[in-house]
C-alpha positions in Angstrom: 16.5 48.6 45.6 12.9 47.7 47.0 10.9 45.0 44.4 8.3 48.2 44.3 11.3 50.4 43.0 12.1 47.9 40.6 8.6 47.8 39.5 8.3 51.3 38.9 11.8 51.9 36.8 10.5 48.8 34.8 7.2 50.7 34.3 9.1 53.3 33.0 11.3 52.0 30.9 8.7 50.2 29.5 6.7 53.2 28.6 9.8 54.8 27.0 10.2 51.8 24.8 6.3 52.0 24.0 6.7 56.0 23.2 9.9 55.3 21.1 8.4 52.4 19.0 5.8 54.6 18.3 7.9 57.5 17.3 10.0 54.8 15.0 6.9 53.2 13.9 6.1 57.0 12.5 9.2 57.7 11.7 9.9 54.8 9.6 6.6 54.6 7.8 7.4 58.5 6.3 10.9 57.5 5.6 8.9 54.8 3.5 6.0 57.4 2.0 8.3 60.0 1.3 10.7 57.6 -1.1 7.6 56.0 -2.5 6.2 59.5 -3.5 9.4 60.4 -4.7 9.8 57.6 -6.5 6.5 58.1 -7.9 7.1 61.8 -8.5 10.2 61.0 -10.7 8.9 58.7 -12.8 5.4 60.7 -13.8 7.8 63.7 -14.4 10.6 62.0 -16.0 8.4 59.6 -18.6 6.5 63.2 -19.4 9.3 65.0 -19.8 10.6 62.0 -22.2 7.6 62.4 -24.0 7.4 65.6 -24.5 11.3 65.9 -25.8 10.3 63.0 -28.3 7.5 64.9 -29.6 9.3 67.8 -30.1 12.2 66.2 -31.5 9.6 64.6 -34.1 8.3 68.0 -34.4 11.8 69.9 -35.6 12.8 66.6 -37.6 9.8 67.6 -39.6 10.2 71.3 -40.0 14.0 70.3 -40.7 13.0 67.9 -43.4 10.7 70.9 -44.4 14.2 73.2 -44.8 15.9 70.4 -46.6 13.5 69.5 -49.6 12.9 73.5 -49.8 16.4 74.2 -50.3 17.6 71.3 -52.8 14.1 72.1 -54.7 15.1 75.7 -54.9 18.7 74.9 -56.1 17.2 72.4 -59.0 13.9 74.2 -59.9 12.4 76.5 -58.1 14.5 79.4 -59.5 12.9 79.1 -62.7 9.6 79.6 -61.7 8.0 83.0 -62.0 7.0 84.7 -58.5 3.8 83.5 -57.9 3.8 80.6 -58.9 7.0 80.2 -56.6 5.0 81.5 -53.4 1.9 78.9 -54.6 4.8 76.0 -54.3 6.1 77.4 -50.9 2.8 77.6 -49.5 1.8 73.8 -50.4 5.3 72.8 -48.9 4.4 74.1 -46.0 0.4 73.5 -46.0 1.4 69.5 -44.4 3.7 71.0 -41.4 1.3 72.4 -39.2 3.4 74.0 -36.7 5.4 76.1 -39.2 3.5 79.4 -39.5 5.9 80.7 -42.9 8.6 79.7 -44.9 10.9 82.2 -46.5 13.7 82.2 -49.3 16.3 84.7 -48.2 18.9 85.6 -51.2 22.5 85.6 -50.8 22.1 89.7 -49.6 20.3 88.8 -47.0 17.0 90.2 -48.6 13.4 88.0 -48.0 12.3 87.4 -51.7 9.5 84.6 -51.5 7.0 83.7 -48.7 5.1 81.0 -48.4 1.9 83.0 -47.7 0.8 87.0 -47.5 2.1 88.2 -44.1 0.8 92.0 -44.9 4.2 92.8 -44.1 6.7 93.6 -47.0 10.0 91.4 -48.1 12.7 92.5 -45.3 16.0 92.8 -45.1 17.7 90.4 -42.8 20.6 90.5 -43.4 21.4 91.5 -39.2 19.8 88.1 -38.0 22.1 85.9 -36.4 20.8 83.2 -38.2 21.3 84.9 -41.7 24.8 85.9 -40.3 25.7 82.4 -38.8 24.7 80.4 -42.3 26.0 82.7 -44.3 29.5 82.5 -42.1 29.5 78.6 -42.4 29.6 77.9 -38.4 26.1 76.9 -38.2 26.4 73.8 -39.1 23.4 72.8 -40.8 20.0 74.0 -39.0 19.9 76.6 -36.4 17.5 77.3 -34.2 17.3 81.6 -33.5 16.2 83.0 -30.2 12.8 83.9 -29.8 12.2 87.3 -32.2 10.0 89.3 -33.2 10.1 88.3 -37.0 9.8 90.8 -39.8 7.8 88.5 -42.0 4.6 88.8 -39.3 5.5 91.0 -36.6 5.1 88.0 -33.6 7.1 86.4 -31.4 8.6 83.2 -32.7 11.5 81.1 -33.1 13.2 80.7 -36.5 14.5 78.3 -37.9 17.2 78.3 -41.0 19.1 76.2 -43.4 21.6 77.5 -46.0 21.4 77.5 -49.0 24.4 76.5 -51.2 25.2 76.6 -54.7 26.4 73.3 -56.9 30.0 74.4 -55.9 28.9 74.8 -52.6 29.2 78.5 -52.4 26.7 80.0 -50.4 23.0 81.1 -52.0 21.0 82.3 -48.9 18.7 81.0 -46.8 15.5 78.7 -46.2 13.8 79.5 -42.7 10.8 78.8 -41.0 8.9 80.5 -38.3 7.3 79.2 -35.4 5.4 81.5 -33.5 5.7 81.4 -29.7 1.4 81.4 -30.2 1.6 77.8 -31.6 4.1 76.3 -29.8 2.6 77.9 -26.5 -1.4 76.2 -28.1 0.3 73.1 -28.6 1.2 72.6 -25.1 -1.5 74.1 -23.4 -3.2 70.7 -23.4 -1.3 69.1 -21.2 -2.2 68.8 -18.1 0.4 69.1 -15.3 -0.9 68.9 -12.1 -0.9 71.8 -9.2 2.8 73.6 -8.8 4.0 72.4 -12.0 5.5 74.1 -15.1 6.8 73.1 -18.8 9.6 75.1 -19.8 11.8 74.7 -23.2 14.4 76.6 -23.7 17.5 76.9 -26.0 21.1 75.2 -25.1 22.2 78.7 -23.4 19.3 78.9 -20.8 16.7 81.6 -23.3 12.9 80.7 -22.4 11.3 80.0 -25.5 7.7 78.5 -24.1 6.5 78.2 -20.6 3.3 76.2 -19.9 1.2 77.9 -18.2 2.3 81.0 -19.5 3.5 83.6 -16.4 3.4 87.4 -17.2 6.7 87.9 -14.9 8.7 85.3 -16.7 8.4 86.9 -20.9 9.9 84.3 -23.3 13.4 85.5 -24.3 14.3 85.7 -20.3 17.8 83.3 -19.9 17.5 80.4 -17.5 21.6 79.2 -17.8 20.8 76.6 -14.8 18.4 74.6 -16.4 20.6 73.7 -19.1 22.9 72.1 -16.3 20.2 69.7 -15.7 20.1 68.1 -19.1 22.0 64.7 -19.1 22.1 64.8 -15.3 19.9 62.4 -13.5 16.5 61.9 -14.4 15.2 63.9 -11.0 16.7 66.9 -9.5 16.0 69.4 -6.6 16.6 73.2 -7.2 15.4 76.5 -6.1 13.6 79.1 -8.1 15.2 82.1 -8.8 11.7 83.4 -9.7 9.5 82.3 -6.5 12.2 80.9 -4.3 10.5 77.5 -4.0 12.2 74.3 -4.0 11.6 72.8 -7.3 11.7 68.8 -8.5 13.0 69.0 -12.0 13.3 67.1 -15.1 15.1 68.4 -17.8 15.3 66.3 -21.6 16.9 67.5 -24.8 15.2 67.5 -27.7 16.8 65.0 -29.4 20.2 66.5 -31.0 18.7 70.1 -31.3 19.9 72.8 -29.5 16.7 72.7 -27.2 16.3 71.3 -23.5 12.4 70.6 -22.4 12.1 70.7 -18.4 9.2 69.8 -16.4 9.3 71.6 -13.0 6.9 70.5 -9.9 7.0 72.9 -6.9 8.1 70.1 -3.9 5.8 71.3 -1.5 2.5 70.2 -4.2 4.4 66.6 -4.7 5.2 65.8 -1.4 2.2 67.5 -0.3 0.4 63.5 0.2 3.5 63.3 2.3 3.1 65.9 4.3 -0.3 64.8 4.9 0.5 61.4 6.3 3.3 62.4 8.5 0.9 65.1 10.7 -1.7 62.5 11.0 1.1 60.1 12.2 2.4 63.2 14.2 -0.8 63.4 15.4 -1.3 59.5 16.2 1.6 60.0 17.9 1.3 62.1 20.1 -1.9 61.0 21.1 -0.4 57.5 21.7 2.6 58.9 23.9 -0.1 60.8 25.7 -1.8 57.8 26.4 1.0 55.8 27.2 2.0 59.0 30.0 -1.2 59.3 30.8 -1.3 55.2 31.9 2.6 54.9 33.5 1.4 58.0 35.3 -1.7 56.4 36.6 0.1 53.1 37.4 2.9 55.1 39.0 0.2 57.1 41.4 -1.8 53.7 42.0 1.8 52.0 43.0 2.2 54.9 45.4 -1.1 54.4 47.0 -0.4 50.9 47.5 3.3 51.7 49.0 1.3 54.0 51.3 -1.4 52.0 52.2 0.6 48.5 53.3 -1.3 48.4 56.0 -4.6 48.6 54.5 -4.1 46.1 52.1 -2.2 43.6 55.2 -5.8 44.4 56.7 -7.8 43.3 53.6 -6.1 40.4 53.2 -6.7 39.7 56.9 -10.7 40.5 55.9 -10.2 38.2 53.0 -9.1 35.3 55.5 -11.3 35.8 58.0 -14.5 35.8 55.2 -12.4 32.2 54.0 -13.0 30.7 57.6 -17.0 32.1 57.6 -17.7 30.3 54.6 -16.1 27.1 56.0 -17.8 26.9 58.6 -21.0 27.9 57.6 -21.3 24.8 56.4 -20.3 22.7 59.8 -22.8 25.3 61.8 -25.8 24.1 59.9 -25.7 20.4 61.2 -24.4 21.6 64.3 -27.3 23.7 64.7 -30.2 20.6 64.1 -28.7 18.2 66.5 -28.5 20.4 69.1 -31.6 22.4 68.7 -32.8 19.8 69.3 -31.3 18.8 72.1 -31.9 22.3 73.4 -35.9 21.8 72.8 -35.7 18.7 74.8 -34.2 20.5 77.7 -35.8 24.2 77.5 -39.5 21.9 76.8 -39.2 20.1 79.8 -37.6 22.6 82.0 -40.0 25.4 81.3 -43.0 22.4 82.2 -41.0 21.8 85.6 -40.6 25.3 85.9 -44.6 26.0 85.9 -44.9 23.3 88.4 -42.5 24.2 90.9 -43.4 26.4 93.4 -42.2 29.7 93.5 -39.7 30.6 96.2 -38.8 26.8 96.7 -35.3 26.1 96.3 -36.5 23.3 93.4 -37.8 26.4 91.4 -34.5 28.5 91.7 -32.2 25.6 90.3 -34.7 24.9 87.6 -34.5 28.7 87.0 -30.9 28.5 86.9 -31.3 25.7 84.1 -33.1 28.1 81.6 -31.1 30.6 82.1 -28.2 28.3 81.0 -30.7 27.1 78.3 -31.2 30.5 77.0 -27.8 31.5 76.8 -27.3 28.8 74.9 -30.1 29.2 73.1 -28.3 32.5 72.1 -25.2 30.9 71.3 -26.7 28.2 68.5 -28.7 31.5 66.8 -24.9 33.0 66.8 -23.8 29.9 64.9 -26.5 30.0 62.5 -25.6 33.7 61.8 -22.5 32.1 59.7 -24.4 29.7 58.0 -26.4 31.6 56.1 -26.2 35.0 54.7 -29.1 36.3 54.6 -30.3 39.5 56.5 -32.9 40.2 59.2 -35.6 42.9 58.2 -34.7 46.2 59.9 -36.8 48.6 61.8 -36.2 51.8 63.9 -34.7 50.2 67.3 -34.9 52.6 70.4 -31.0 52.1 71.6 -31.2 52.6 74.5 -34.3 50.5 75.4 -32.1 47.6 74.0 -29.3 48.7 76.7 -31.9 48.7 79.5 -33.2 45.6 78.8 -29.8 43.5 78.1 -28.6 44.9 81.3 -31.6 43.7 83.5 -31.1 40.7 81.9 -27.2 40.3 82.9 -27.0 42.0 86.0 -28.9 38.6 88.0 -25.8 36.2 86.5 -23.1 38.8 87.7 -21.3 37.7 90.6 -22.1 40.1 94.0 -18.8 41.5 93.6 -19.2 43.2 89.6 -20.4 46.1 89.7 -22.1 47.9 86.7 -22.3 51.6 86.5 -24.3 53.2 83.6 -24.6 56.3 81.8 -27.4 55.7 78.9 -28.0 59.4 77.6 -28.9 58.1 74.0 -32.7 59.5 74.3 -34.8 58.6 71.9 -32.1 58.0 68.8 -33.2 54.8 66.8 -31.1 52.9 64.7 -32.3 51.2 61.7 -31.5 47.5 62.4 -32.7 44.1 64.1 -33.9 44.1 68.0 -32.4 40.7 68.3 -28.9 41.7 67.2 -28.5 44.8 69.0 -29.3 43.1 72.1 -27.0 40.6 71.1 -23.8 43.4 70.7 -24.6 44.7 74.3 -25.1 41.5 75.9 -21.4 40.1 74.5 -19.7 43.5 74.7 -20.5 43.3 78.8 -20.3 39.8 79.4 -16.8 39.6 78.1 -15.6 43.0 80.3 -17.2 41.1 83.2 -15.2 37.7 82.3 -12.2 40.0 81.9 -12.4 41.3 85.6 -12.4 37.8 87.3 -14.4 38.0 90.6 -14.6 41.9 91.5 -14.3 45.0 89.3 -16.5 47.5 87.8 -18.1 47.2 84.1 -19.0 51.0 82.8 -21.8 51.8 80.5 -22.0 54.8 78.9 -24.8 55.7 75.9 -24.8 58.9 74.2 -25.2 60.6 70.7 -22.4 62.2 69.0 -21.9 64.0 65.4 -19.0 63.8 63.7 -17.9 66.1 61.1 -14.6 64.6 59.6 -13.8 61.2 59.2 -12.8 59.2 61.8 -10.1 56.1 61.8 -10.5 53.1 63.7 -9.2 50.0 64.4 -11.0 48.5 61.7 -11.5 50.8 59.0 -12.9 54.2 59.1 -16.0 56.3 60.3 -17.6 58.5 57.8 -19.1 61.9 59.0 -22.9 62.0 60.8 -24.9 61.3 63.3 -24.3 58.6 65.9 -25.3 57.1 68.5 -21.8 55.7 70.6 -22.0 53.1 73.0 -19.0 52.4 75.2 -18.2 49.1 77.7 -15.1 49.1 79.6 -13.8 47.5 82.1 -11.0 47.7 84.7 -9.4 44.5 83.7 -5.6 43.2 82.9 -6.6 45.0 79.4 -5.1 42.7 75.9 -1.8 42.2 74.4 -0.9 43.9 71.0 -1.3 40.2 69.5 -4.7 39.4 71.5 -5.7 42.9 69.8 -5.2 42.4 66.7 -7.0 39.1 66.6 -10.1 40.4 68.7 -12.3 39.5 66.1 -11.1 36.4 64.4 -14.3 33.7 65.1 -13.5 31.1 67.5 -10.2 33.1 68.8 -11.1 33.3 72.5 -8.0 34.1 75.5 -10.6 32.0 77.8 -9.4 28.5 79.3 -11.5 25.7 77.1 -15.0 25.4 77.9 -15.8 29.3 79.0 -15.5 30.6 76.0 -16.6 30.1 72.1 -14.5 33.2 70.2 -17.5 34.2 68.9 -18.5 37.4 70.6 -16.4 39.8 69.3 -16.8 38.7 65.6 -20.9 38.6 66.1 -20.7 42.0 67.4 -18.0 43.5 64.7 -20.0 41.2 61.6 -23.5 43.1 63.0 -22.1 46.7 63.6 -20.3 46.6 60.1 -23.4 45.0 58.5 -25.4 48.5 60.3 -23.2 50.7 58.9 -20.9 51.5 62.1 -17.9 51.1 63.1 -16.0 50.0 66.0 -12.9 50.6 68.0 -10.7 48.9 71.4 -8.7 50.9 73.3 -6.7 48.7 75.7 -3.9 49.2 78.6 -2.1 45.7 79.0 -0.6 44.8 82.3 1.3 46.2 84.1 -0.5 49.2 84.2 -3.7 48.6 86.7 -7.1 49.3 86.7 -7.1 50.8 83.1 -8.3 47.4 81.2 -10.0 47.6 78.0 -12.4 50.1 76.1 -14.8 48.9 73.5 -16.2 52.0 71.8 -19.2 51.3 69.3 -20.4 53.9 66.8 -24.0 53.1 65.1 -25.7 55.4 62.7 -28.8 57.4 63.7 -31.8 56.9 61.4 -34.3 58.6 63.1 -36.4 59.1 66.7 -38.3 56.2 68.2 -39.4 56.1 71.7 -39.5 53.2 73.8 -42.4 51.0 73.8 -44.1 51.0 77.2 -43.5 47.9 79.8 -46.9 46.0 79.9 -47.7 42.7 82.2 -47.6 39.5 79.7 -51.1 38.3 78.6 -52.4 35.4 79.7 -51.7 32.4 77.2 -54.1 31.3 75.1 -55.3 27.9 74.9 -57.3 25.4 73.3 -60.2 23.6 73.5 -59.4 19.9 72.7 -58.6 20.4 68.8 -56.4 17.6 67.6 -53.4 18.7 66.6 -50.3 16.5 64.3 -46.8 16.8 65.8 -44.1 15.5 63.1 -40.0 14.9 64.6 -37.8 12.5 64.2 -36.7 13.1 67.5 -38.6 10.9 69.7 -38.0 13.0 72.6 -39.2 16.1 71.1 -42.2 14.6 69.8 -43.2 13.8 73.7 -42.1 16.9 74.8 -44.8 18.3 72.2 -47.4 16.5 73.2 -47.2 17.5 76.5 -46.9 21.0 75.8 -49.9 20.8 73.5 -51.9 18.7 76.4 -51.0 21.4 78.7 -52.5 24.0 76.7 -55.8 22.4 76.0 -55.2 20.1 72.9 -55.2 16.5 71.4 -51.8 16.1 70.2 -51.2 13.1 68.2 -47.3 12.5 67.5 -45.2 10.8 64.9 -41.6 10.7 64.3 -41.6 10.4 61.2 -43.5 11.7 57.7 -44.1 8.9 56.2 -46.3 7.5 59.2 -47.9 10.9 59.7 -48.3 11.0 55.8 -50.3 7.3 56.0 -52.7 8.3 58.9 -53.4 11.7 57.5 -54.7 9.6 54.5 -56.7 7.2 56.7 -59.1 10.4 58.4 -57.9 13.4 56.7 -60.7 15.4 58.4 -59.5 13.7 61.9 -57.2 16.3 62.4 -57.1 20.7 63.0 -53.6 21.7 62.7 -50.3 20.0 61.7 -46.8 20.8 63.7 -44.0 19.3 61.6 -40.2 19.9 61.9 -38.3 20.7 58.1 -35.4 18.6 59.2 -37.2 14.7 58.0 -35.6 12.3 56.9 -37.1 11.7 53.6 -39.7 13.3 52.7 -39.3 17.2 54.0 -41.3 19.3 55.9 -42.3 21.6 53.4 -43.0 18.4 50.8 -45.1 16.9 53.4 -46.9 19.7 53.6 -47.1 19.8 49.9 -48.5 16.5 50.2 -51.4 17.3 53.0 -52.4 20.3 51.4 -53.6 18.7 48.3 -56.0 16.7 50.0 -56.9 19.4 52.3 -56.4 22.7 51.1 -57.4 24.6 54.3 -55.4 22.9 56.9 -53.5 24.8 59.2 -49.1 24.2 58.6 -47.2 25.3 61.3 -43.3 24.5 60.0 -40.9 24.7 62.5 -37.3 24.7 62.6 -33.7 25.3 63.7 -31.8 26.7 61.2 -34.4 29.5 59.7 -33.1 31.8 56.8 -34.5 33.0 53.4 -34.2 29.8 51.4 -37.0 28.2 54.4 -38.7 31.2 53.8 -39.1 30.8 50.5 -40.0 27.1 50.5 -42.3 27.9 53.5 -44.3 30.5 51.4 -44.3 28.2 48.1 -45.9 25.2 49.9 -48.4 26.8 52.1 -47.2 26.9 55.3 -49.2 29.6 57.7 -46.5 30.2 59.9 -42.5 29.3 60.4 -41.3 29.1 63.9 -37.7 28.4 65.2 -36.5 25.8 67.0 -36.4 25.4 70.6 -39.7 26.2 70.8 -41.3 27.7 73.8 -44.1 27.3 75.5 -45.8 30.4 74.9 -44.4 30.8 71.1 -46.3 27.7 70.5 -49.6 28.4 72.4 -49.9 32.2 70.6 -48.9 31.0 67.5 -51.0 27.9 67.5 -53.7 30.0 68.3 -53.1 32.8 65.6 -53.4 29.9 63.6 -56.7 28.2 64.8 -58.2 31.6 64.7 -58.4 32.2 67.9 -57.5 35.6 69.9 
């Protein structure tokens, strides 16, 4: 199994162990809510139910009491009162037991004779009441409790309830009862508040439904309920199923005291768990969206694991990108003080040469090897402004460049340092396509792209040119990255070379990597040309036939984006230079040779120079005659005090003095400092001769 196999069943499994702590998590936590609600459920219905049973147990001790004194008061005096004043005696035993509604005397025939109030109804004969029949029989055994009836004494529902009446020899006498209306006992209850889904029900020991809170039309008092008597003395919380509705039920059933009466408080499950139910579809809900998300990640992570499997070659080649940007940085720091030192050894040489040069006359074989010298000079001059493209990163201005004016001139410039035997052929078909970028660097991509397919053919061989635009619809893969759709103008060098190895390919455009014996090459080329194409917004791509196949060589194709049309400017003859007319002019180096060189150029144009190698002099004899002098020429590169803080220094005694800063290693930071101290103008070192004489006299005010 592959590490990125591993990876992904570990990604996996971990998102099934995320997805299944989450599920336990939910799980758990309703396990937990649904025994604390039922918990909680239990004891509010049990401690009511408890409650309820002990009132009503307090309730029947009372009417029982009632029964008792009644019946041993009827026994030892009562008989010998006269009729009313026996139904005023009844009626104050009862007036302190609320919930009795009339007490009776029954005779031993079964035949009402006293009330304890006026019913409207006349004295009955009850003789066919089971209670009547049961205390008369003896097997009642002390009170009973009759199923709900419609009494005789007042026509309403009620419950009655009876104790016998007995004789000094114990012989029966009849009976005392007491009714309580269904009415009352259903008032009595009614203020109890039971919560949603719940129901009071108290019934006898056989199941009959004497009261039901809140009253329900379908379920009439009298109606048997045998399985809630099954409850009583079971634990404190059961679960059944209605008979009547079908619903799971949570029930408590307590019996009143010893009586012959069970009190049940029923809760419909679905209204008590009904907080539970709740929780668990929000936790569903959490959930789920949690899983989602966790699905919804591996699946990502899974998809980005496959691109990365798929693109291995990609990532080898931004890691290569990542190296190569490593080295850059390095060495932008050693290309900086390479570039002072020798820029200005370069001045020195380029100075002087281009001096000897205007001396020498033309034709003489003294004026072809000087000529010879700056054109070494100006490749070289090319090659320090390569290194100082790594040590700095900041970007030229772009304009609208006519492409192929740039091919035409890098060619003519070339073609004279060609041996007789390289031959170029062209085929420049670009137009008029401009691309937005820098004149300098363009040039600088056609001059290295030939010169290395004329290094690669040795002494003889052909170097082919070809310029056209082309649009291109889809994208398009190359050997470094990938060309977007559009317009483009395509330039293509190729030679008829040995062509490169698969190694020397791959490392075409490392900096410094060159195939060249030491001291023809630099390696820096092909990584100026593919830094400034990528930096444009192009690509490029090599095509290349090693050996032993012959004359195929290497082909360089080079794709640049089309910004507009811009024709080429026109060839004009170069002015004449401008000079001056004995105006003294500063010169600060610290190169001594430089500082000569200077001078002579300045004295050739026309001016006083004065010269000083270093700012601190220059500073003192400024001081001495500040008006003594037109224009200042100083070099940024002092040791001590600066350039740019010399200048800062001259321009507070003289505000309107001329600064012309010079330099070798010119990028946006100069700039900057340039601008903040004054300068009029930044020029880059070597300096030529007519560089300096325009630009002196742009700054003298001349035209």
């Amino acid at each position: 199994m592959t590490s990125s196999e591993r990876l992904r069943h570990r990604i996996i499994a971990a998102g099934i162990v995320l997805v299944a702590a989450f599920a336990g998590s939910a799980i758990y936590d309703g396990w937990r809510l649904h025994q604390q609600i039922m918990f909680a459920t239990e004891r509010e219905l049990g401690n009511l139910a408890k409650a309820l049973a002990e009132q009503g147990t307090r309730n029947l001790q009372a009417v029982d009491l009632l029964l008792r004194d009644t019946g041993e008061w009827w026994e030892t005096a009562g008989k010998a009162l006269p009729p009313d004043a026996l139904s005023a005696a009844l009626a104050a035993r009862v007036a302190g037991v609320s919930q009795v509604s009339v007490l009776t005397l029954v005779d031993r025939e079964g035949m009402q004779r006293n009330r304890s109030r006026v019913t409207g109804e006349p004295l009955a004969d009850v003789s066919d009441r089971p209670y009547f029949l049961s205390q008369r029989e003896g097997s009642a055994g002390g009170l009973y409790i009759n199923e709900p009836v419609v009494t005789r004494t007042d026509r309403r529902p009620a419950l009655v309830v009876s104790r016998r009446l007995a004789k000094p020899d114990g012989s029966f006498d009849g009976v005392v009862t007491a009714s309580v209306t269904l009415q009352e006992l259903q008032a009595a209850y009614s203020a109890i508040e039971l919560g949603e889904g719940s129901a009071l029900l108290l019934t006898l020991d056989d199941g009959t439904l004497v009261v039901r809170q809140p009253e329900d039309p379908g379920i009439p008092s009298g109606q048997r309920f045998p399985e809630l008597t099954s409850f009583k003395g079971a634990p404190l919380i059961d679960r059944s199923v209605s008979p009547v509705d079908g619903r799971a039920k949570l029930v408590a059933a307590v019996g009143v005291g010893k009586r012959p009466l069970t009190l049940t408080i029923t809760r419909d499950e679905d209204n008590a768990l009904r907080p539970w139910y709740d929780e668990m579809q929000s936790a569903i809900i959490r959930t789920l969206l949690l899983a989602t998300l966790v699905v919804v990640t591996i699946t990502g992570l899974l998809r980005q694991l496959r691109r990365l499997e798929a693109g291995e070659a990609e990532k080898a080649a931004l890691q290569a990108r990542l190296q190569k940007a490593q080295r850059l940085e390095s060495l932008g720091t050693l290309a900086g003080g390479i570039a002072h030192d020798f820029n200005n050894i370069l001045g020195a040489i380029l100075g002087f040469g281009e001096m000897a040069q205007q001396h020498a006359a033309p034709g003489s074989d003294m004026r072809r090897y000087i000529d010879r010298v700056m054109q070494a000079g100006a490749r070289a001059r090319v090659l320090v402004r390569r290194i100082l493209e790594f040590s700095r990163s900041g970007v030229a201005e772009r304009v609208p460049v006519n492409i192929q004016a740039v091919v035409d001139e890098a060619l003519a410039m070339l073609r004279p340092t060609l041996p007789d035997a390289i031959r170029i052929d062209t085929r420049l078909v670009a137009g008029s396509a401009a691309v937005l970028g820098d004149g300098t660097q363009l040039h600088q991509v056609v001059i290295n792209l030939c010169t290395n397919a004329a290094q690669a053919l040795g002494d003889a061989g052909t170097v082919e040119v070809e310029l056209d635009r082309v649009t291109s619809t889809t994208p398009k893969p190359t050997l470094h990255g990938e060309l977007p759709p559009g317009d483009y103008v395509r330039l293509v060098v190729s030679d008829t070379g040995a062509g490169m190895s698969a190694e020397v390919l791959q490392r075409a455009f490392d900096p410094f990597f060159t195939t060249k014996r030491l001291g023809e090459g630099t390696g820096l080329g092909l990584s100026m040309v593919h830094g400034i194409v990528n930096d444009l917004g192009g690509a490029i791509d090599i095509a290349t036939e090693p050996a032993p196949r012959p004359a195929h060589g290497t082909r360089v194709t080079v794709w640049l984006p089309v910004c507009c049309e811009s024709e080429a400017a026109p060839a004009r003859p170069d002015p004449a230079w401008p000079r001056g007319n004995g105006q003294v002019v500063m010169v600060v180096d610290d190169e001594r040779p430089l500082v000569e060189l200077a001078e002579e150029l300045l004295a050739e144009l026309g001016y006083e120079p004065v010269g000083f190698d270093s700012s601190e002099r220059a500073l003192e004899a400024f001081l001495a005659d500040p008006q003594r002098f037109d224009a200042i020429i100083t070099d940024e590169m002092l040791p001590g005090l600066a350039g740019s803080e010399l200048t800062l220094e001259l321009l507070t005694v003289r505000p309107d003095l001329p600064v012309i800063l010079v330099s070798g290693n010119v990028g946006a930071a100069l700039e900057q400092r340039a601008r903040d101290a004054g300068v009029v103008a930044l020029l880059r070192k070597p300096l030529g001769l007519q560089e300096l004489a325009e630009s002196l006299a742009r700054t003298l005010g001349r035209s």
